[in-house]
Short mmCIF file of the C-alpha atoms (twelve columns), coordinates in Angstrom:
data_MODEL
# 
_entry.id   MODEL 
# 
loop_
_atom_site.group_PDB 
_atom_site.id 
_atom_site.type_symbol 
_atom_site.label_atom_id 
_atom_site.label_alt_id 
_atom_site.label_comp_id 
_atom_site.label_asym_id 
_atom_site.label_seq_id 
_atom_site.Cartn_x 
_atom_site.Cartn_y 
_atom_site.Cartn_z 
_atom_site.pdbx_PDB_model_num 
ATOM 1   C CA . UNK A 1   -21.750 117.666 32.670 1 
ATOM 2   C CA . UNK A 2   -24.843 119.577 34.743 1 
ATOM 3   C CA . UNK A 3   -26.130 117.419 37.366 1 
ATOM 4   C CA . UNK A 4   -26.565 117.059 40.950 1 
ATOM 5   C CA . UNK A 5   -23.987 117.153 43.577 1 
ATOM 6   C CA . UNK A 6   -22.495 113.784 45.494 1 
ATOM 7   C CA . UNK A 7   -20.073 112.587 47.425 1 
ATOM 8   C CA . UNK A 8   -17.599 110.008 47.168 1 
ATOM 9   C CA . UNK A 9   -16.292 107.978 50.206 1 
ATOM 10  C CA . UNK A 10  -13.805 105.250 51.121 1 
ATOM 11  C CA . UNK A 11  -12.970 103.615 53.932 1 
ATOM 12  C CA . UNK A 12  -9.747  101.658 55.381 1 
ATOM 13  C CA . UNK A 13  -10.282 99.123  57.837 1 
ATOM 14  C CA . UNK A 14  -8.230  98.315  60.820 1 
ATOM 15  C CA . UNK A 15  -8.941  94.752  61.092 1 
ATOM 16  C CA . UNK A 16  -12.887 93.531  60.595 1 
ATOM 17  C CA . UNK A 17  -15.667 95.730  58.357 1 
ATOM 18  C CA . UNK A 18  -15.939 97.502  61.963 1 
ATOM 19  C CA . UNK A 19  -13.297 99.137  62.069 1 
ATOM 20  C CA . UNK A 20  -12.360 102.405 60.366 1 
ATOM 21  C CA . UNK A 21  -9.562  103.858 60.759 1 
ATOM 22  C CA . UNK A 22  -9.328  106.150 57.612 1 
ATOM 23  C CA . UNK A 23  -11.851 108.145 55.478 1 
ATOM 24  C CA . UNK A 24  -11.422 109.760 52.377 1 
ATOM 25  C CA . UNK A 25  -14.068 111.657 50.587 1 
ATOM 26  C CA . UNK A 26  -14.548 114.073 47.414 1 
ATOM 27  C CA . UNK A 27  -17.165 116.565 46.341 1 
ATOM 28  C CA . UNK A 28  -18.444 116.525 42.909 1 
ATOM 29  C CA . UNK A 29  -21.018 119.559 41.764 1 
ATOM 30  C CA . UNK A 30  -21.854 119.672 38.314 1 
ATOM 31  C CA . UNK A 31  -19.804 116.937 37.666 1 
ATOM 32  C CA . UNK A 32  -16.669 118.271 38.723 1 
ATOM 33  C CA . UNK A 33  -14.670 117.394 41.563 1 
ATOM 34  C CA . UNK A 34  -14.220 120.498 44.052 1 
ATOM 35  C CA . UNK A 35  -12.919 119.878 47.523 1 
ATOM 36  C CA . UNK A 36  -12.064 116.644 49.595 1 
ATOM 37  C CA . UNK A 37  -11.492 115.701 52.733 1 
ATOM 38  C CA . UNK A 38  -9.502  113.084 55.137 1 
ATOM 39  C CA . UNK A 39  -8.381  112.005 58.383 1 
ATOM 40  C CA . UNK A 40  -7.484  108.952 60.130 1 
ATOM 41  C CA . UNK A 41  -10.302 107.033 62.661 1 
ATOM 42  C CA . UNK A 42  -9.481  105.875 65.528 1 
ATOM 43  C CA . UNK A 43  -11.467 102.487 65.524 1 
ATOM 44  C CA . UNK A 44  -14.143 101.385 67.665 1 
ATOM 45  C CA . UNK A 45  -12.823 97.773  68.313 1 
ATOM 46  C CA . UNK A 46  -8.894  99.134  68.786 1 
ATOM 47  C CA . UNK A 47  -7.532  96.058  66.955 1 
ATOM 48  C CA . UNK A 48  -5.014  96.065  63.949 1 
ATOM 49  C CA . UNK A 49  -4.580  93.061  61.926 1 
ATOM 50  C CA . UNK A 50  -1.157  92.142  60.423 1 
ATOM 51  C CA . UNK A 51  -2.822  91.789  56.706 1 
ATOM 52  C CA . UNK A 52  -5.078  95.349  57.346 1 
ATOM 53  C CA . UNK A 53  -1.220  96.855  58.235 1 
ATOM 54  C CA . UNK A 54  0.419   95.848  55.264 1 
ATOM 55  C CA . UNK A 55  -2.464  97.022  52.685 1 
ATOM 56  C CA . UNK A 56  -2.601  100.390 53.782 1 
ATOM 57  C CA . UNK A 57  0.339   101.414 56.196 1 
ATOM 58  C CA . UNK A 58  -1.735  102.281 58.654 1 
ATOM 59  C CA . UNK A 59  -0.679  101.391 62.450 1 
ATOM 60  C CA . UNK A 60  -2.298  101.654 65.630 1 
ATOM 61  C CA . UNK A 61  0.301   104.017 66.582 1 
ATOM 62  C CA . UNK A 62  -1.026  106.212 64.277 1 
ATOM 63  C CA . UNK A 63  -4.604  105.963 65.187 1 
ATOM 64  C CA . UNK A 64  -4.449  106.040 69.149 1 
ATOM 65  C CA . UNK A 65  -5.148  109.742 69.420 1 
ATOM 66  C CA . UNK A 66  -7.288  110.083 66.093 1 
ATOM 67  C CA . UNK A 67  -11.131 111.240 66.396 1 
ATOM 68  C CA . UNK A 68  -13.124 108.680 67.015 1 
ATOM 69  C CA . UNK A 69  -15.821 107.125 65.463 1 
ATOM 70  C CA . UNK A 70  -19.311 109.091 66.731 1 
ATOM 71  C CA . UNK A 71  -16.967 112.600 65.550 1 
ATOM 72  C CA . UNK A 72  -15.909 111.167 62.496 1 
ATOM 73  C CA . UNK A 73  -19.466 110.224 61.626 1 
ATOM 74  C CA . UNK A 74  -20.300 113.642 62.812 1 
ATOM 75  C CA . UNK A 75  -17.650 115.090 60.130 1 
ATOM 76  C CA . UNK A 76  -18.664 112.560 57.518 1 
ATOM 77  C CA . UNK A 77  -22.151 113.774 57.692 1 
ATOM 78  C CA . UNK A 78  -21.031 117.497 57.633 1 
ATOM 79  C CA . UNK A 79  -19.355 116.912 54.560 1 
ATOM 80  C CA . UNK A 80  -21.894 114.843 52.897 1 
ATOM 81  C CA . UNK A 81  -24.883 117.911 54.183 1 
ATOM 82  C CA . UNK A 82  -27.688 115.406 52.829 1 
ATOM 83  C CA . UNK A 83  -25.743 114.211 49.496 1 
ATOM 84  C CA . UNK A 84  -25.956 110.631 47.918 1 
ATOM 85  C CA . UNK A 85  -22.620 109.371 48.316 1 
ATOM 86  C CA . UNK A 86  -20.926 106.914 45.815 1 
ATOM 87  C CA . UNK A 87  -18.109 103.869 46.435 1 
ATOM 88  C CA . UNK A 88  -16.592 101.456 44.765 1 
ATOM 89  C CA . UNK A 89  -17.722 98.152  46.411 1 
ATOM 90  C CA . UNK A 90  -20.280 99.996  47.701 1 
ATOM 91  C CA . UNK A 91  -21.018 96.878  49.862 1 
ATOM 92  C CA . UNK A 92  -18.026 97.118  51.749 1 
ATOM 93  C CA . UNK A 93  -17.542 100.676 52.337 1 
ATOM 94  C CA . UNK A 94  -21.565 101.515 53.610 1 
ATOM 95  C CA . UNK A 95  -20.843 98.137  55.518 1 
ATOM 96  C CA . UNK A 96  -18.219 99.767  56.951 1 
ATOM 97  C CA . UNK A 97  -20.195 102.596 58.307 1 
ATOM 98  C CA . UNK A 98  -23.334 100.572 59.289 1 
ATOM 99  C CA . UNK A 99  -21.009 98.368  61.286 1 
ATOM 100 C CA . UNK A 100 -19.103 100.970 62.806 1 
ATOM 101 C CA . UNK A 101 -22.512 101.822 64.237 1 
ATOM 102 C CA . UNK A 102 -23.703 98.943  65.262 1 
ATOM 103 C CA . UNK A 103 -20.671 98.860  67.279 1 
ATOM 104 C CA . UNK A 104 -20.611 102.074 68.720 1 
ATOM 105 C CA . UNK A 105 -24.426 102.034 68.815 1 
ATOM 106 C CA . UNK A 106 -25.097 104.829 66.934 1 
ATOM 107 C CA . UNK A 107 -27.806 105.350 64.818 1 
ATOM 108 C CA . UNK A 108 -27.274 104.519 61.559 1 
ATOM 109 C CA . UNK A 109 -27.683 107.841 58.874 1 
ATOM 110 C CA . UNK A 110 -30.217 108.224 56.688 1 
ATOM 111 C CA . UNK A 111 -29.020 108.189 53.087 1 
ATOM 112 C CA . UNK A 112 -28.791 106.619 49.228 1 
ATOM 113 C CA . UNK A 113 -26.077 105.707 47.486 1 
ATOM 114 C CA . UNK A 114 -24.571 103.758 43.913 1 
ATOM 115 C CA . UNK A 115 -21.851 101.624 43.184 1 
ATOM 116 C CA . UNK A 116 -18.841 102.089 40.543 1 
ATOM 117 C CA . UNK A 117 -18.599 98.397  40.671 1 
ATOM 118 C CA . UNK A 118 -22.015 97.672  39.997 1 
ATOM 119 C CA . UNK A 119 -22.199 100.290 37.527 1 
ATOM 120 C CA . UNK A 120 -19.109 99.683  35.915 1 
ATOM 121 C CA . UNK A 121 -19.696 96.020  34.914 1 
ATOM 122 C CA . UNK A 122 -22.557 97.334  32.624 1 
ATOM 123 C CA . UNK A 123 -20.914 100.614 31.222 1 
ATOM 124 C CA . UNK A 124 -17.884 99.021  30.347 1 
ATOM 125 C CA . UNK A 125 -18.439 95.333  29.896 1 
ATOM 126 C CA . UNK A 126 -15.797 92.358  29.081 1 
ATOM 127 C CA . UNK A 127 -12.942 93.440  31.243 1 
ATOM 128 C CA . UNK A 128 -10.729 91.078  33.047 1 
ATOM 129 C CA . UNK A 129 -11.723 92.651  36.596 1 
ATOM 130 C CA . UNK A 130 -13.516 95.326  38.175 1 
ATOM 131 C CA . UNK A 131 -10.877 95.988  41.318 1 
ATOM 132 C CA . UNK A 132 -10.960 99.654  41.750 1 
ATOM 133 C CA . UNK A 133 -7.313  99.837  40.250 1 
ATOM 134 C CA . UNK A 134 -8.121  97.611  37.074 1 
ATOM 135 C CA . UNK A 135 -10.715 99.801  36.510 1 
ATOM 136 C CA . UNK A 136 -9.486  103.025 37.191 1 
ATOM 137 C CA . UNK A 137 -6.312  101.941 34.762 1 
ATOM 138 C CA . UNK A 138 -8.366  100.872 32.357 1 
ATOM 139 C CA . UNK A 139 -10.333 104.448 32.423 1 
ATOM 140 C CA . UNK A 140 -6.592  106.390 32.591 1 
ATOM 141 C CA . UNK A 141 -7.560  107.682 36.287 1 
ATOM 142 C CA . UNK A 142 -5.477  105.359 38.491 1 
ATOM 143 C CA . UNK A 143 -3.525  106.176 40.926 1 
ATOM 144 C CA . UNK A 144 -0.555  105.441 42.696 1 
ATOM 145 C CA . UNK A 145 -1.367  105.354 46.190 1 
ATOM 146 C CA . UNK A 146 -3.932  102.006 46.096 1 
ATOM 147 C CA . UNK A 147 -5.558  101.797 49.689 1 
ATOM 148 C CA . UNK A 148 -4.673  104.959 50.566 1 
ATOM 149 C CA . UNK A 149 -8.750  106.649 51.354 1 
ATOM 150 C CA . UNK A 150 -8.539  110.070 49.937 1 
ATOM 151 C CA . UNK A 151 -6.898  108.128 46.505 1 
ATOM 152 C CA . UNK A 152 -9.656  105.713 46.702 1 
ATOM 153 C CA . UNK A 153 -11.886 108.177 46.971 1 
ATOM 154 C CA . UNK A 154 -11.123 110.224 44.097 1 
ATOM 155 C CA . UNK A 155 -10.554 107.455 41.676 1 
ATOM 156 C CA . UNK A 156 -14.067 106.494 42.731 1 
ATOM 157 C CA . UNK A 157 -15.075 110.039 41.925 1 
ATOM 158 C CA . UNK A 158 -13.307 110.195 38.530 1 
ATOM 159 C CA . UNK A 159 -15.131 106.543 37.678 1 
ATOM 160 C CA . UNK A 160 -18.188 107.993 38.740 1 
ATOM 161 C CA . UNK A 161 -17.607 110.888 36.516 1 
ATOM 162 C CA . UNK A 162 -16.737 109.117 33.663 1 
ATOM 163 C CA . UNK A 163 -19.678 106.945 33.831 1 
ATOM 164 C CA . UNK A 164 -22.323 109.675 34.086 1 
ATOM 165 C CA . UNK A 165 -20.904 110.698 31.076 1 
ATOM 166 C CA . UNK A 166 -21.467 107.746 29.372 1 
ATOM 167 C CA . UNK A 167 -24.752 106.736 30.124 1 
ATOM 168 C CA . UNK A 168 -25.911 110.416 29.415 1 
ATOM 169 C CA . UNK A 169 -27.082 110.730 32.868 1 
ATOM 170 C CA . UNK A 170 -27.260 114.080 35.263 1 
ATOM 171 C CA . UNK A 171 -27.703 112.386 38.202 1 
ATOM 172 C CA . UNK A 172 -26.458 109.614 40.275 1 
ATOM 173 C CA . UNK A 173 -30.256 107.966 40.549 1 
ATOM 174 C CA . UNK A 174 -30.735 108.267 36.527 1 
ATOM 175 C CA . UNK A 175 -27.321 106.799 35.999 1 
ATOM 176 C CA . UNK A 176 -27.932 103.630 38.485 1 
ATOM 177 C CA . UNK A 177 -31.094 103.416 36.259 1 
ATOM 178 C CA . UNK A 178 -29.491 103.357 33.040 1 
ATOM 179 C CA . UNK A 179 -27.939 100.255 33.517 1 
ATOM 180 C CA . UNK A 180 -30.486 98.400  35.145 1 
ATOM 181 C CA . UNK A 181 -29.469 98.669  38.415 1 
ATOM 182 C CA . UNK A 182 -31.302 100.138 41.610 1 
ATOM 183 C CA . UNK A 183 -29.770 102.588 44.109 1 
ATOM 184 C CA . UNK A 184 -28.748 101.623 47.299 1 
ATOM 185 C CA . UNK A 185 -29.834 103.114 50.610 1 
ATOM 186 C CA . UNK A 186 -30.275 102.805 54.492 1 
ATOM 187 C CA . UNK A 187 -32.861 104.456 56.358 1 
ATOM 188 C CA . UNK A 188 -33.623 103.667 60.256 1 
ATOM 189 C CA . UNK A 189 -32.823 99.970  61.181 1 
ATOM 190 C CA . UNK A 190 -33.102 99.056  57.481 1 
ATOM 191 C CA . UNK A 191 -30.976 98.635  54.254 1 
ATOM 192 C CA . UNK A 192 -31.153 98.157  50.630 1 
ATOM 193 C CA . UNK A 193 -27.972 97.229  48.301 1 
ATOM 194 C CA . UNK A 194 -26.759 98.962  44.938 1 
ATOM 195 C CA . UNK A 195 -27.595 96.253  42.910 1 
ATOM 196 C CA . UNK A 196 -28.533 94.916  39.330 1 
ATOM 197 C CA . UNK A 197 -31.994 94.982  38.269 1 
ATOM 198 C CA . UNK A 198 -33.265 91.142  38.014 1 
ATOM 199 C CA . UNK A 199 -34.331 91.986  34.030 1 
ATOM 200 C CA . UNK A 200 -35.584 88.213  33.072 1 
ATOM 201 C CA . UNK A 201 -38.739 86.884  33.117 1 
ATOM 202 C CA . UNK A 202 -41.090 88.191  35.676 1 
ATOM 203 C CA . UNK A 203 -41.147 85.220  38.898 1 
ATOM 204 C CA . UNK A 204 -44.113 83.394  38.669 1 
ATOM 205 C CA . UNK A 205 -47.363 84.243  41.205 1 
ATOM 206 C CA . UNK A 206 -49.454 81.262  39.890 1 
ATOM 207 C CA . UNK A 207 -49.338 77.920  39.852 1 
ATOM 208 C CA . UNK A 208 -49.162 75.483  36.924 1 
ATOM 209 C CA . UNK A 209 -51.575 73.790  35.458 1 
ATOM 210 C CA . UNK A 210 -52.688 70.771  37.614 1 
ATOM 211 C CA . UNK A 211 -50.615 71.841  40.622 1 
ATOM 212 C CA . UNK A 212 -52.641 71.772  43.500 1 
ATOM 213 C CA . UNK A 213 -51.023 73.306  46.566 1 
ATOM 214 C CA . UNK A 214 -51.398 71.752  49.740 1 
ATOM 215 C CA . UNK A 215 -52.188 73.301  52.935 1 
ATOM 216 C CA . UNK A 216 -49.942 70.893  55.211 1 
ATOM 217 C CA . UNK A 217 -46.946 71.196  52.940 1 
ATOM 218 C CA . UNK A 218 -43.594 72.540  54.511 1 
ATOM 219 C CA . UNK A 219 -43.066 75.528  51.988 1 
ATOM 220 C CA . UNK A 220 -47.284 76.197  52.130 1 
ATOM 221 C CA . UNK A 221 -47.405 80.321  52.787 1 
ATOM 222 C CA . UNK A 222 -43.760 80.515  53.257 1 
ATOM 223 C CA . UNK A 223 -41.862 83.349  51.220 1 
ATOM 224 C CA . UNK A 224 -38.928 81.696  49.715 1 
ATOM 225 C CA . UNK A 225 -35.520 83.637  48.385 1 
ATOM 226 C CA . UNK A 226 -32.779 82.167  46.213 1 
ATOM 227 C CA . UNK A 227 -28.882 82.993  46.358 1 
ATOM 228 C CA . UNK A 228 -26.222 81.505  43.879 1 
ATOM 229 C CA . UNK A 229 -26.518 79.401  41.038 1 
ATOM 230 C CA . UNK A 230 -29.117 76.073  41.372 1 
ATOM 231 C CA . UNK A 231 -28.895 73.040  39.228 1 
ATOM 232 C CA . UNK A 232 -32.297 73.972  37.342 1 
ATOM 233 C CA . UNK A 233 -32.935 77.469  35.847 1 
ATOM 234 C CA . UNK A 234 -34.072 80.069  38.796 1 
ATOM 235 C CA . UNK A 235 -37.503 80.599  37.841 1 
ATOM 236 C CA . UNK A 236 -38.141 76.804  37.558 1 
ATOM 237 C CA . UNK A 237 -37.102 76.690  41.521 1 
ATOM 238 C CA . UNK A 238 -39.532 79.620  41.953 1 
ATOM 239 C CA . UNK A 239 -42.563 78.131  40.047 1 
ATOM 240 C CA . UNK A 240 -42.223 74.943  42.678 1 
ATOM 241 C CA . UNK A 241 -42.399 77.077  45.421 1 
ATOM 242 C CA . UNK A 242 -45.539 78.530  44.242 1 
ATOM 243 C CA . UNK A 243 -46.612 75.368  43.065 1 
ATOM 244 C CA . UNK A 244 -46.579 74.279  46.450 1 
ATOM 245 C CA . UNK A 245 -48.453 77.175  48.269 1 
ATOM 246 C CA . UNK A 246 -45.623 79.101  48.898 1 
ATOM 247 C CA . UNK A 247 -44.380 82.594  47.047 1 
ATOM 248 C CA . UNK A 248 -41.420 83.233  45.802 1 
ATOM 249 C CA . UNK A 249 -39.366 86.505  46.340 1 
ATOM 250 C CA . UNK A 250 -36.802 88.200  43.906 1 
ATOM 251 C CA . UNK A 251 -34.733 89.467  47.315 1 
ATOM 252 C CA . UNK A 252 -34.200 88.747  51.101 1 
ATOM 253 C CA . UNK A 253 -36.321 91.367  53.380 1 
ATOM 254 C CA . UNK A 254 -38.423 90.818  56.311 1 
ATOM 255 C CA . UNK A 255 -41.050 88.980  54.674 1 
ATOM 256 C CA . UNK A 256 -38.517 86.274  54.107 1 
ATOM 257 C CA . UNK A 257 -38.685 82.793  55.992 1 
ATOM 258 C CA . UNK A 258 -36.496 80.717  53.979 1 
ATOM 259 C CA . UNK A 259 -33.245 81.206  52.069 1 
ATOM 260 C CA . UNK A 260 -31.769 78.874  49.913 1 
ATOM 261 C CA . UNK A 261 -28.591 78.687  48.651 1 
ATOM 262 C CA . UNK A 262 -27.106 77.301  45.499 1 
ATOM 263 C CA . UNK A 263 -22.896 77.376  44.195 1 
ATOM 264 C CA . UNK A 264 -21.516 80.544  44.826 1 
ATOM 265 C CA . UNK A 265 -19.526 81.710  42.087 1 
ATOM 266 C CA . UNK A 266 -16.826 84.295  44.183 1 
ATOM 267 C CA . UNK A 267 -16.098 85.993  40.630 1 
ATOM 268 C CA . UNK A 268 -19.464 87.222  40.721 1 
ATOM 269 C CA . UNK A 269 -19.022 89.099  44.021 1 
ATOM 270 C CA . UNK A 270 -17.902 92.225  45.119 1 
ATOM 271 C CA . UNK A 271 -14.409 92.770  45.902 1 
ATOM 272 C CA . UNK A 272 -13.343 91.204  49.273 1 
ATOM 273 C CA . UNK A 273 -16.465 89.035  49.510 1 
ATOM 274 C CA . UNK A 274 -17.236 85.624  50.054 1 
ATOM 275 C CA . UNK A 275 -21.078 85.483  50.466 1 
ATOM 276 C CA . UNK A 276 -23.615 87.093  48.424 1 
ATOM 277 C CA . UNK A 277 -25.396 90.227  49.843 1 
ATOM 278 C CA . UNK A 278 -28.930 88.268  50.064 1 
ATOM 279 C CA . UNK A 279 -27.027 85.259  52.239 1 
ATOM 280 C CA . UNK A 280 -25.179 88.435  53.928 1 
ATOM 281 C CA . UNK A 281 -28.669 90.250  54.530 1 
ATOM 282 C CA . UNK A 282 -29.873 86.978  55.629 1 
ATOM 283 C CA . UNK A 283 -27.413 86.263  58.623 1 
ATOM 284 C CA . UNK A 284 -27.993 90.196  59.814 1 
ATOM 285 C CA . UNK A 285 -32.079 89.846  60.176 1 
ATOM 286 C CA . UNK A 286 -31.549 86.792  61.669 1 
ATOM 287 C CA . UNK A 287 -28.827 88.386  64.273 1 
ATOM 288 C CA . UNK A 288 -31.904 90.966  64.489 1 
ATOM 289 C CA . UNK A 289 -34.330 88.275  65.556 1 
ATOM 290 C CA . UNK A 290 -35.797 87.751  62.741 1 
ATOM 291 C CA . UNK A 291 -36.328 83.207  61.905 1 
ATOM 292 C CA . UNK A 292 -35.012 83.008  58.601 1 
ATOM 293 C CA . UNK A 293 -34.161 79.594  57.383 1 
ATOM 294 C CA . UNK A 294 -31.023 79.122  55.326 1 
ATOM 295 C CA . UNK A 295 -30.661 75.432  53.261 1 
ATOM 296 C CA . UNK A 296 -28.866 74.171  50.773 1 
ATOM 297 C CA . UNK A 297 -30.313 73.094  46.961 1 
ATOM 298 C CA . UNK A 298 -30.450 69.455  48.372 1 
ATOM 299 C CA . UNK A 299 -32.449 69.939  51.826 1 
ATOM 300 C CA . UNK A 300 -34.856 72.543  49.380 1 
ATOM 301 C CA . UNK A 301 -35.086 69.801  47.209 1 
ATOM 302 C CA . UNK A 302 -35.787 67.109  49.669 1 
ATOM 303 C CA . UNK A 303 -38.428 69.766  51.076 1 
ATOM 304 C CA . UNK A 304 -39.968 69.782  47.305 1 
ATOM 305 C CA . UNK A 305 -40.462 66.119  47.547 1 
ATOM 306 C CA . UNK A 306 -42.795 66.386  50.925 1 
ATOM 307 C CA . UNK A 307 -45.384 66.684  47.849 1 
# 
């Protein structure tokens, strides 16, 4: 298929999202995969765990006289020369990257990027899992060498490539937008996820009939967020927010003031994950300086009842 050119990445980690210590990534121009590219990172916290070890095979041994991480940045981004890169768990491997960093203070790169995983749960629906490996199977490009990054990598690519393909799309952008989805992207001290496209009803602005907000309630001009699954329907938690002065907000950005959080269903996440990327986003600003509150559905609820 014509289209643009990309790049697909991976990343292994020593021990936290931190630490790199391998990078794989693949070309594709005109939808065909051309060169790729790997090396092993030596990692900006030097610290292996156990686990890490066993996944991938990778040892500190190995890593001790590797490039570190500002030249491996510096190779990334001479390989990448400006392209949208693609991942699978997008979340996880850009995290990887931002973190790495953050770390190392370096500033972060300017760029935009999609998700096979995101992607892949609309383009091929009903399947058991979305692991890179399931999928990749389940497509007939797997390969043998699971947590190894240049494999990664190229499996990624291949997904990728299959699901341009199937949504008819030329370009990474068009594709994301096919399926409902927005692309992700960082740019100065500020980041955006690959994620779905919130396609229900629009959130409410107004308030019902007969509300009356009050000035001296708690959630009066506050924006208000929402992460996992409440006991009422979403938009109902959303019109009481605005019914009480305050406006509610589809995602977590620096607007935000308060976060709540409902049950967190882990099947629902990205690979490896055990928070949602709002609540994730969340904890970040606030390690920026930036007063977010974070509650559960019963303090939100006991807030409500200030009315």
């Amino acid at each position: 298929m014509q289209g643009e050119s990309w790049v697909a990445i991976d990343f292994e980690t020593a021990s936290v999202r931190g630490t790199p210590c391998a990078v794989g990534m693949v070309e594709v121009d005109q939808g065909r995969i051309r060169r790729s590219a790997g090396w092993l990172v030596r990692p900006p916290i030097f610290e292996f765990s156990p686990f890490n070890i066993a996944l991938h095979g990778i040892t500190p041994e190995m890593c001790r006289h590797a490039p570190d991480w500002g030249e491996s940045l510096l190779r990334i981004e001479e390989f990448r020369e400006g392209r949208p890169l693609l991942a699978h768990n997008a979340a996880f491997d850009v995290g990887v990257l931002r973190d790495a960093c953050s770390v190392t203070e370096i500033p972060w790169p300017e760029l935009t990027y999609a998700c096979t995983l995101v992607v892949g749960r609309r383009v091929w629906p009903g399947l058991d899992s979305y692991s890179l490996p399931f999928l990749a199977a389940h497509l007939g490009v797997c390969s043998d060498r699971h947590h190894d990054a240049g494999a990664d990598a190229e499996m990624a690519a291949r997904i990728g490539c299959l699901a341009l393909g199937a949504t008819g799309a030329s370009t990474l952008e068009d594709m994301v937008k096919s399926v409902q989805a927005l692309m992700g992207s960082i740019g100065g001290d500020e980041w955006n996820g690959c994620h779905l496209r919130d396609i229900r009803a629009a959130i409410p602005t107004e308030p019902s009939p007969g509300a009356v907000p009050r000035e001296d309630h708690p959630l009066f001009g506050k924006t208000v967020a929402f992460t996992g699954a409440l006991a009422i329907p979403r938009r109902e938690a959303m019109q009481a927010v605005v019914d009480c002065g305050g406006v509610a907000a589809k995602g977590v950005t620096r607007k935000t003031e308060l976060l709540v959080t409902g049950f967190q269903d882990l099947t629902r996440l990205a690979q490896g994950q055990s928070q949602s990327d709002k609540l994730r986003k969340a904890q970040w600003l606030v390690a920026k300086g930036q007063t977010i509150e974070i509650v559960g559905e019963s303090d939100f609820v006991k807030i409500l009842a200030d009315r």
